[in-house]
C-alpha positions in Angstrom: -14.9 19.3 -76.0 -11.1 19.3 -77.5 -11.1 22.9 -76.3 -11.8 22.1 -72.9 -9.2 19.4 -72.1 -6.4 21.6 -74.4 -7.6 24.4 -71.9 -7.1 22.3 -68.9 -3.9 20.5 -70.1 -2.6 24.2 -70.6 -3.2 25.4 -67.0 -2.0 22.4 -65.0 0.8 22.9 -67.6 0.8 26.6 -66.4 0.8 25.4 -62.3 3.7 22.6 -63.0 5.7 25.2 -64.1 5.6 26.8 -61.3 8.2 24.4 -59.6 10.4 25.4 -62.1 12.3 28.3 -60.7 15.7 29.9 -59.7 15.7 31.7 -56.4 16.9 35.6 -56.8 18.1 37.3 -53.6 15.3 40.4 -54.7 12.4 38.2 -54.3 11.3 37.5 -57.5 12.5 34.4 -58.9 13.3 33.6 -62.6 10.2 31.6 -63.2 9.2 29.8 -66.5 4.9 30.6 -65.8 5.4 33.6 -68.0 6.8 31.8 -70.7 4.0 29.4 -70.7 0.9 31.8 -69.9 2.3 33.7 -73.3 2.0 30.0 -74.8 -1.5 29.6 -73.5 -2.5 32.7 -75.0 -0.5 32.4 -78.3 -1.5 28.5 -78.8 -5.1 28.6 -77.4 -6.3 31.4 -78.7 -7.8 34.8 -76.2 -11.0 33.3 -75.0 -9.3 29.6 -73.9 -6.0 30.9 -73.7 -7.1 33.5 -71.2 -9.7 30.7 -69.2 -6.7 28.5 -69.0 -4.8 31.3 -67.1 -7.9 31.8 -64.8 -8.3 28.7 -63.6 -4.5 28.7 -63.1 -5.1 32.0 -60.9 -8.6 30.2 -59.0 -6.1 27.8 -58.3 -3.7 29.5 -56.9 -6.0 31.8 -55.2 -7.7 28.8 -52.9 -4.2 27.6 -51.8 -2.4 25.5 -54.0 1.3 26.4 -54.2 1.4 27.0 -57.7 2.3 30.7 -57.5 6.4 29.8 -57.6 5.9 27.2 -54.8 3.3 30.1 -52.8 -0.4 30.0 -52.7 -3.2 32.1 -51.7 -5.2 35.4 -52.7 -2.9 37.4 -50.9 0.0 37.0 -53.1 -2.0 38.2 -55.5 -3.4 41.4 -53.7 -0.5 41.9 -51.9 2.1 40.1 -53.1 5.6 41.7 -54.7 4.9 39.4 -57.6 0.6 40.1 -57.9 0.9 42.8 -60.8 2.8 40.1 -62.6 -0.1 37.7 -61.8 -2.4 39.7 -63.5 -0.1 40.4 -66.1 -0.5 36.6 -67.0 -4.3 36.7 -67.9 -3.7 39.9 -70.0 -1.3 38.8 -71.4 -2.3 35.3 -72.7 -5.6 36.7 -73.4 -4.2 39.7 -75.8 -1.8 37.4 -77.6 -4.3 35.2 -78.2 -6.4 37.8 -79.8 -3.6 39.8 -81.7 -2.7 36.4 -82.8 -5.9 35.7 -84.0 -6.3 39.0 -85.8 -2.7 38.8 -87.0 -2.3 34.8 -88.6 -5.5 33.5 -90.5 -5.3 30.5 -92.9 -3.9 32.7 -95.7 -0.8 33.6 -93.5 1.7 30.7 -94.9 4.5 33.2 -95.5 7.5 31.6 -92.7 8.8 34.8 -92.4 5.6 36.5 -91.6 4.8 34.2 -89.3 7.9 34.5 -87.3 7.6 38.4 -87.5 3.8 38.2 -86.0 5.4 35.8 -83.4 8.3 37.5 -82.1 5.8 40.9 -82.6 3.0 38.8 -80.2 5.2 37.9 -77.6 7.1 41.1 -77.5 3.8 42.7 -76.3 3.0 40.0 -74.3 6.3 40.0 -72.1 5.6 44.2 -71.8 2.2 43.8 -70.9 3.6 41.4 -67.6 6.1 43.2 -66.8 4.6 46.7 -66.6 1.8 45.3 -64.9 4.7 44.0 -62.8 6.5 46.9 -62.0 3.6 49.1 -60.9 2.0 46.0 -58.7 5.6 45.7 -57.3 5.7 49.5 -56.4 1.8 49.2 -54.8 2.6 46.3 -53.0 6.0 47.0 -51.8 5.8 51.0 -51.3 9.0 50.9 -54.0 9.4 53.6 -56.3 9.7 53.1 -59.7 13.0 52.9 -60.3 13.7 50.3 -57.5 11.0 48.4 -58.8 12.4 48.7 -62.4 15.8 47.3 -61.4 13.7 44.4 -59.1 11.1 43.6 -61.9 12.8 44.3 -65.0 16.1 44.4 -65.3 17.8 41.1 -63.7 15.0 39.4 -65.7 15.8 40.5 -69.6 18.7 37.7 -70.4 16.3 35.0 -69.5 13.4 37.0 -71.2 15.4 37.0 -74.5 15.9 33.0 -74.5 12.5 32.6 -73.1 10.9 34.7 -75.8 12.7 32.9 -78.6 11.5 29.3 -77.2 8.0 31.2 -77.3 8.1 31.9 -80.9 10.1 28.9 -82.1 7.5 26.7 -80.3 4.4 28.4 -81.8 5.9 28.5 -84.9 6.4 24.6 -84.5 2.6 23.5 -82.5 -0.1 26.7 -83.9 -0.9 24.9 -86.5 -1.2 21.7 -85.0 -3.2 22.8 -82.1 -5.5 25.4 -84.1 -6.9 22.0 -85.7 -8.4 21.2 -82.7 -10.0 23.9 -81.6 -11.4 25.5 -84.6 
């Protein structure tokens, strides 16, 4: 039961940040929903992790602006920002599972830990953004490179301080949470 409301909590968590955003003149805004989908994943684990991500997207999907203040299945299927989208539930799903594979009760080595963290969300952050470049390109008719410098490149400062909240917050609530769900 604990797994469902952490799973809930973590989604409208997931569609509150999504009014949390600085406009870019390319389209894509600087957006804190990857941050927390990699949170989902990292905190929840693959299989709630990833269902918290889901409902986020069924959300989003039927209408509610929670797709950086947009809503609809269009901007996922057509959308400049739909690859990232998808690159969400991947995402939070295989952190969630490298994580699990990666930390197990034996794992009480700081270091370590911070290493499989910054490892876990590394992977996480490429996993949305290639599936963010390539949706940009299908939905937009950009070529790679374009897409690269719209998708990518104005984004890796704010990755960088995003990804180290990512691992300094794991570091600081995995244990706590992994109580209640296991």
């Amino acid at each position: 039961m604990t797994a469902y409301i952490l799973t809930i909590a973590f989604s409208a968590l997931l569609c509150a940040a999504s009014f949390i955003i600085i406009p870019l003149p390319l389209g894509i805004p600087i957006a804190f929903q990857d941050m927390i989908a990699l949170l989902n994943g990292i905190l929840l684990g693959p299989i709630y992790g990833g269902l918290s991500v889901l409902i986020f997207l069924i959300i989003g999907a039927i209408g509610f602006p929670v797709f950086t203040g947009k809503g609809g299945i269009q901007i996922i299927l057509n959308g400049p920002t739909g690859g990232i989208l998808i690159g969400y539930l991947l995402a939070a799903f295989f952190c969630g599972l490298l994580i699990k594979i990666f930390i197990n009760k034996k794992t009480k080595n700081n270091f370590y830990q911070y290493l499989i963290f910054s490892f876990v969300t590394a992977i996480g952050f490429f996993i949305i953004f290639f599936l963010g470049i390539f949706g940009f390109m299908h939905n937009t008719g950009a070529d790679f490179i374009k897409s690269v410098y719209s998708v990518l490149i104005p984004f890796i400062p704010g990755t960088i301080i995003k990804g180290i909240l990512i691992v300094l917050l794991s570091k600081r609530f995995y244990n706590i949470i992994k109580n209640y769900l296991y």
